[in-house]
N, CA, C and O atoms as CSV, one atom per row, in Angstrom:
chain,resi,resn,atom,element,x,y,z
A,1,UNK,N,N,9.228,28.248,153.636
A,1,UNK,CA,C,8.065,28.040,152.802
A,1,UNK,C,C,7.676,26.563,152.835
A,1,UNK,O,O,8.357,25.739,152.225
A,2,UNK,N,N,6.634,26.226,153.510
A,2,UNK,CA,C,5.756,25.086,153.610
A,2,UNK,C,C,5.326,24.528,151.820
A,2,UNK,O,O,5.098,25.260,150.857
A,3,UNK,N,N,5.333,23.127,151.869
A,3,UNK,CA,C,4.917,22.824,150.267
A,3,UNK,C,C,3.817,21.666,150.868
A,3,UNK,O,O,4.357,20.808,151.566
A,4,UNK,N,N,2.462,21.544,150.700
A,4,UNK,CA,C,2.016,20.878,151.595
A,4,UNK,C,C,1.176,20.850,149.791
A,4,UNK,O,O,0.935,21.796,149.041
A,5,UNK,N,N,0.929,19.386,149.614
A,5,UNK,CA,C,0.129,18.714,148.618
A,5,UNK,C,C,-1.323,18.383,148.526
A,5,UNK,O,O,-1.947,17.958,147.554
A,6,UNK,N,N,-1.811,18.715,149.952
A,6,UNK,CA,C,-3.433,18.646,149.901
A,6,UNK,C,C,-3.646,20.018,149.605
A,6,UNK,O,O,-4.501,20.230,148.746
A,7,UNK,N,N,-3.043,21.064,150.137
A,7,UNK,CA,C,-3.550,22.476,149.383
A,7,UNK,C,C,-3.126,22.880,148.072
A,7,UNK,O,O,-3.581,23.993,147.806
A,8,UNK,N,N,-2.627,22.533,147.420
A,8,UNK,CA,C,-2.391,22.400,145.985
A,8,UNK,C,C,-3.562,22.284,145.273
A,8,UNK,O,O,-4.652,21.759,145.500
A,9,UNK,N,N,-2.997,23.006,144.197
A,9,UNK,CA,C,-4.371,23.083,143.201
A,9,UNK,C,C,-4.440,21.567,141.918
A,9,UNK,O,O,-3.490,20.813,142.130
A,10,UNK,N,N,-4.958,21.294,141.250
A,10,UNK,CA,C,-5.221,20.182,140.634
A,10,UNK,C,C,-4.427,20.355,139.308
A,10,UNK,O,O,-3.987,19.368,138.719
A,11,UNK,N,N,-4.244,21.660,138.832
A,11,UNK,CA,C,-2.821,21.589,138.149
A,11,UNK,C,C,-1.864,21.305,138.323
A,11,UNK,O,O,-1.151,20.531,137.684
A,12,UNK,N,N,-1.606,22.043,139.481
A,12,UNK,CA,C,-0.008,21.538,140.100
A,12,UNK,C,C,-0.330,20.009,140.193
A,12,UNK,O,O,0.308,19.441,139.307
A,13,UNK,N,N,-1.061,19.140,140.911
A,13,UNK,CA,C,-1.155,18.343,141.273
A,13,UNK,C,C,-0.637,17.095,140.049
A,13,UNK,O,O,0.109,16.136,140.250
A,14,UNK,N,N,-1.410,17.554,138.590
A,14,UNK,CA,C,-1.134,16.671,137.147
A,14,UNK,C,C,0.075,17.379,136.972
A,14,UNK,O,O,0.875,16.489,136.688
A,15,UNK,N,N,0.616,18.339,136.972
A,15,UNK,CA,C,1.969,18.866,136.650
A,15,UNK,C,C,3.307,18.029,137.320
A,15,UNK,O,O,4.329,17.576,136.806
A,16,UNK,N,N,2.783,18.052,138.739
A,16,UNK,CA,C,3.864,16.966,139.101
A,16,UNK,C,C,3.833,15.715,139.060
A,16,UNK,O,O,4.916,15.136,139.147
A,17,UNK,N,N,2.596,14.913,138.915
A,17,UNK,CA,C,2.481,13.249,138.579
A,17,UNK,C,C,3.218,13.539,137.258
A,17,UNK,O,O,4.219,12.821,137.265
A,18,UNK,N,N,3.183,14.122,136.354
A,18,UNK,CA,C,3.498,14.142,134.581
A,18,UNK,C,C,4.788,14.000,134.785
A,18,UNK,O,O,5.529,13.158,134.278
A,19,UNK,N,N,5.201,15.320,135.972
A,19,UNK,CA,C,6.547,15.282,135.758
A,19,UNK,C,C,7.565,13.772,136.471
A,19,UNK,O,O,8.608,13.166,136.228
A,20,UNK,N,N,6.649,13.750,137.257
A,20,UNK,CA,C,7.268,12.351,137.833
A,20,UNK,C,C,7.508,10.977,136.874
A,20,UNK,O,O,8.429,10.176,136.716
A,21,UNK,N,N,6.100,11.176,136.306
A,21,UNK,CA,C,6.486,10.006,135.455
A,21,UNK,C,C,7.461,10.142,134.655
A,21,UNK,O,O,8.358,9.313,134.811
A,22,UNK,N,N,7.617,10.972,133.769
A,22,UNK,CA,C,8.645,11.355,132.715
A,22,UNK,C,C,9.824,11.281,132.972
A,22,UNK,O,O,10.583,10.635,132.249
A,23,UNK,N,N,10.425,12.224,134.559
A,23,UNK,CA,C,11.374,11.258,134.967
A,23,UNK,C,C,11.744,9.678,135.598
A,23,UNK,O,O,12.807,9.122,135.874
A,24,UNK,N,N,10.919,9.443,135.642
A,24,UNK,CA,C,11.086,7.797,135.599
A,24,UNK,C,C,11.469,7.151,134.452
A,24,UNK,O,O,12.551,6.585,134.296
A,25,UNK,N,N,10.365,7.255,133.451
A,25,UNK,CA,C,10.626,7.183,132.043
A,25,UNK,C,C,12.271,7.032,131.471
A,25,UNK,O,O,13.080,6.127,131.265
A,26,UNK,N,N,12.190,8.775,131.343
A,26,UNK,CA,C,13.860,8.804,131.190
A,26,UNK,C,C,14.425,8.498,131.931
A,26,UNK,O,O,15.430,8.482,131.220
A,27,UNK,N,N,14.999,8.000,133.402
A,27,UNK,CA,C,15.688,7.375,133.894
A,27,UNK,C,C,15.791,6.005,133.536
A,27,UNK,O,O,16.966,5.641,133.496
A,28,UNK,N,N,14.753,4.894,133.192
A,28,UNK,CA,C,14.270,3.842,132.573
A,28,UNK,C,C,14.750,4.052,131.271
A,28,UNK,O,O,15.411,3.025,131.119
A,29,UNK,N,N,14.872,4.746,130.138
A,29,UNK,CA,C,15.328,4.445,129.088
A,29,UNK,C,C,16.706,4.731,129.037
A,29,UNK,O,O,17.301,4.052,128.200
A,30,UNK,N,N,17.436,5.569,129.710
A,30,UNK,CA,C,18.793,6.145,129.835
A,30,UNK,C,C,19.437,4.363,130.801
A,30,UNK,O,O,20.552,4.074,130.367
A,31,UNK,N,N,19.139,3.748,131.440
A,31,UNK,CA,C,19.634,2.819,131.902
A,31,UNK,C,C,19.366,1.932,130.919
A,31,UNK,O,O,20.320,1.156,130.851
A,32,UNK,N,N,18.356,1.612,129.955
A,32,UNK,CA,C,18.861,0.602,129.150
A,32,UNK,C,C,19.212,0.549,127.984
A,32,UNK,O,O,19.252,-0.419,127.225
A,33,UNK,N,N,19.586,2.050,127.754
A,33,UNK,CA,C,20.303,2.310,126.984
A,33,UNK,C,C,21.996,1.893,127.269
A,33,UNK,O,O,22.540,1.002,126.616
A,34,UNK,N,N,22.635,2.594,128.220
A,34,UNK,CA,C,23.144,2.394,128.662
A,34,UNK,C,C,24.069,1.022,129.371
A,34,UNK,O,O,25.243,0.925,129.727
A,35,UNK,N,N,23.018,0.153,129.371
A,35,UNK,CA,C,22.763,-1.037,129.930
A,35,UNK,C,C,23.481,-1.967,127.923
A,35,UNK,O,O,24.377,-2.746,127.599
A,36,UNK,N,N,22.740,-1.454,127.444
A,36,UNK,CA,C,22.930,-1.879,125.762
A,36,UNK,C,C,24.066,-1.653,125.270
A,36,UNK,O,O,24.864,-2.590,125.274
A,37,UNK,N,N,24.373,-0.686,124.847
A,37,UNK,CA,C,25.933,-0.089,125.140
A,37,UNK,C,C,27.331,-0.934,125.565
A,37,UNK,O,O,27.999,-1.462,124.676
A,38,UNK,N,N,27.697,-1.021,126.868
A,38,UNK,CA,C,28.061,-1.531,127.771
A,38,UNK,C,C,27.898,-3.381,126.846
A,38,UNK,O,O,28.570,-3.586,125.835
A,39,UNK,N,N,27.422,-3.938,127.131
A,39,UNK,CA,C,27.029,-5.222,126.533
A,39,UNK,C,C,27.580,-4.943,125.141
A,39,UNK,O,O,28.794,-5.066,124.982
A,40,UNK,N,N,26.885,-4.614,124.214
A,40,UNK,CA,C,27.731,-4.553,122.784
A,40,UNK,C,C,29.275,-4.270,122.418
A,40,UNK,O,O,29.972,-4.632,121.470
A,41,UNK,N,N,29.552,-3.391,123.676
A,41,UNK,CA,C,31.479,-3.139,123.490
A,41,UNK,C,C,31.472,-3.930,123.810
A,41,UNK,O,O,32.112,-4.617,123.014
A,42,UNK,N,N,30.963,-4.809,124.993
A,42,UNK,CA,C,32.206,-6.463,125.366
A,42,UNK,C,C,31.958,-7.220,124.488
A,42,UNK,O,O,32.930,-7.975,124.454
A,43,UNK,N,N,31.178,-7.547,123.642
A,43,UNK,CA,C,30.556,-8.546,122.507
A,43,UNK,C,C,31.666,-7.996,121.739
A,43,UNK,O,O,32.615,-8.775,121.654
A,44,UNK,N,N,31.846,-6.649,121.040
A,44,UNK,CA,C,32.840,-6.389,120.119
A,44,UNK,C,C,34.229,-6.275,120.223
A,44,UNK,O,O,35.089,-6.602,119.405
A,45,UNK,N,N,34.373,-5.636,121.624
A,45,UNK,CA,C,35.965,-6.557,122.057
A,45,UNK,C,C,36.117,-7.284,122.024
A,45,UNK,O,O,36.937,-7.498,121.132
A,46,UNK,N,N,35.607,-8.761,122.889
A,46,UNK,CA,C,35.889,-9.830,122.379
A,46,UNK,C,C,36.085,-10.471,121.337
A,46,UNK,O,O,36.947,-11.338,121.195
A,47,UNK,N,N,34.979,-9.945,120.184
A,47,UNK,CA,C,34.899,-10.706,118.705
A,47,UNK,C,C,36.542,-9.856,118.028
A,47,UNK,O,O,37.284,-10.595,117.382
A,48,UNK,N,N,36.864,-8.769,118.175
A,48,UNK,CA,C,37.965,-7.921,118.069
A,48,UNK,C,C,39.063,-8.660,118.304
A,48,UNK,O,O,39.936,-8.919,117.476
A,49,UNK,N,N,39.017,-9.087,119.707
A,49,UNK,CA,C,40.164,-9.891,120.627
A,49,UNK,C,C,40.785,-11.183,120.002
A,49,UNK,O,O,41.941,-11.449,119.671
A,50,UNK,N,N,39.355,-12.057,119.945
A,50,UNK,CA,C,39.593,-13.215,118.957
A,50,UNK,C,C,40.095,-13.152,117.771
A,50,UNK,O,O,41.033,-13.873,117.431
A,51,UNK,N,N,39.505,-12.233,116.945
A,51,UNK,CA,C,40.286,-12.100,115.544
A,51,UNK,C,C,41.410,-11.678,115.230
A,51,UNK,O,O,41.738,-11.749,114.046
A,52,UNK,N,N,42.464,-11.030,116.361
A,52,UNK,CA,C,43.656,-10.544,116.493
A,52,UNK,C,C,44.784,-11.853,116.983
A,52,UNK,O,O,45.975,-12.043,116.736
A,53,UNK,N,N,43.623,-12.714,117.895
A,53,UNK,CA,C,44.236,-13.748,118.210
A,53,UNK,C,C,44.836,-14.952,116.979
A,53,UNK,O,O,45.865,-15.591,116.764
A,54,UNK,N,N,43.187,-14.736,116.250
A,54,UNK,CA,C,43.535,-16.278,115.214
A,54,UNK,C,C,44.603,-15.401,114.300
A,54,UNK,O,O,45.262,-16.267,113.724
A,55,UNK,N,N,45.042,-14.240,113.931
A,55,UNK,CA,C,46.091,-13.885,112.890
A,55,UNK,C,C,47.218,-14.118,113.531
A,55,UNK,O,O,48.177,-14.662,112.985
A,56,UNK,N,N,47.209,-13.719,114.780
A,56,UNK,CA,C,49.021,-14.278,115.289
A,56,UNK,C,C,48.727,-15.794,115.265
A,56,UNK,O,O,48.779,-16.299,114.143
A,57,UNK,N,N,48.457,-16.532,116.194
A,57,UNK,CA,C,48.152,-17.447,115.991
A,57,UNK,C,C,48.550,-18.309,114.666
A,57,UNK,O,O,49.352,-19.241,114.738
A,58,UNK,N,N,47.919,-17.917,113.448
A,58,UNK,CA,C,48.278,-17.848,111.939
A,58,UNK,C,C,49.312,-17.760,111.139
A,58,UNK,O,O,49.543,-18.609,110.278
A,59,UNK,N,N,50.130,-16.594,111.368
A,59,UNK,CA,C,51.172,-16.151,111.168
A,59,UNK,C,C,52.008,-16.762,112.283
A,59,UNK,O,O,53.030,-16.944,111.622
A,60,UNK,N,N,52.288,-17.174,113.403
A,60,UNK,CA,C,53.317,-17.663,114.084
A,60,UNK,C,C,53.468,-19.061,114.171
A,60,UNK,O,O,54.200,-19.524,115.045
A,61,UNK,N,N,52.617,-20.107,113.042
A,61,UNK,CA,C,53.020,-21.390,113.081
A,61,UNK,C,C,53.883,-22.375,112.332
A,61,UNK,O,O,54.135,-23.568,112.503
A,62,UNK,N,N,54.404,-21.095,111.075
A,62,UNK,CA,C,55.386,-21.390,110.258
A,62,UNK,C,C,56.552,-21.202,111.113
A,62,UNK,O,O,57.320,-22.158,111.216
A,63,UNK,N,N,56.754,-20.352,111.610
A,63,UNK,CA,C,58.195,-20.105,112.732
A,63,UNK,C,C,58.129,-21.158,113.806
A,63,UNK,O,O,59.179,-21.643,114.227
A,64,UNK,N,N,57.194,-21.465,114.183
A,64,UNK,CA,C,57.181,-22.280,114.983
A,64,UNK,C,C,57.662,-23.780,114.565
A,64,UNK,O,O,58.656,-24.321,115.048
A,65,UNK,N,N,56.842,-24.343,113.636
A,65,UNK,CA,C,57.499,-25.513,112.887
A,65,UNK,C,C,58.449,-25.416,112.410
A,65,UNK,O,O,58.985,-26.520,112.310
A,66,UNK,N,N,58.899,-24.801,112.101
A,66,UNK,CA,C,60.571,-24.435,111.511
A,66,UNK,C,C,61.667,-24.514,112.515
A,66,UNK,O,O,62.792,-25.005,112.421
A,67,UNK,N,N,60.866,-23.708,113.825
A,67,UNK,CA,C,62.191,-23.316,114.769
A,67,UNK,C,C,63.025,-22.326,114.247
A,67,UNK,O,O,64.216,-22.477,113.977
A,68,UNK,N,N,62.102,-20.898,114.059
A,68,UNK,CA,C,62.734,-20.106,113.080
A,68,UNK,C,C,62.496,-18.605,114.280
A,68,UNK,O,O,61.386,-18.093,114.419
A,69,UNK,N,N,63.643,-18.142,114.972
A,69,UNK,CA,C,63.725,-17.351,115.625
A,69,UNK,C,C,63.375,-16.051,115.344
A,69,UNK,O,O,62.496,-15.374,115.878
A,70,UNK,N,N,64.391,-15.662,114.165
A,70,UNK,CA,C,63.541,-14.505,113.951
A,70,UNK,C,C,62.295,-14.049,113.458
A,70,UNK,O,O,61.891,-12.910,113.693
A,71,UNK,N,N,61.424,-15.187,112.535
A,71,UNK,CA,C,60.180,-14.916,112.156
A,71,UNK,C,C,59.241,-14.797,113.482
A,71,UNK,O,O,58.232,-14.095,113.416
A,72,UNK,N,N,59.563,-15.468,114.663
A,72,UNK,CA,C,58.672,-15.890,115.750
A,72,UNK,C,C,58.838,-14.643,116.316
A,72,UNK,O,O,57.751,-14.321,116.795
A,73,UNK,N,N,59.584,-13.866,116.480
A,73,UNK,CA,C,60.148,-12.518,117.153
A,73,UNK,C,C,59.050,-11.717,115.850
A,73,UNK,O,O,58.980,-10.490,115.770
């Protein structure tokens, strides 16, 4: 079965530009969505990361000035 676009009728014809666009569209919003996503977990890991850091950090400088083995453990 031949699909040949000059013999097409002018429905079909807006039926598939519509549909074309729309998937573009949604392909375009699904990537920056996606795109958004992606970016905000590393922003919140990191900010996550850091704040796990400054509590040890925090907590391990009394053992440290002391020279206190088991608190540092």
């Amino acid at each position: 079965m031949k699909f040949s676009l000059r013999n097409s009728s002018i429905k079909r014809k807006l039926t598939l530009i519509i549909m074309a666009a729309s998937t573009v569209a949604l392909l375009l919003a699904s990537t920056g969505f996606v795109s958004y996503e992606l970016f905000t977990f590393r922003q919140k890991m990191v900010r996550d990361l850091s704040t796990l850091a400054d509590i040890i950090a925090n907590r391990s400088t009394a053992a440290l000035s002391f020279d206190n083995q088991e608190d540092a453990e």
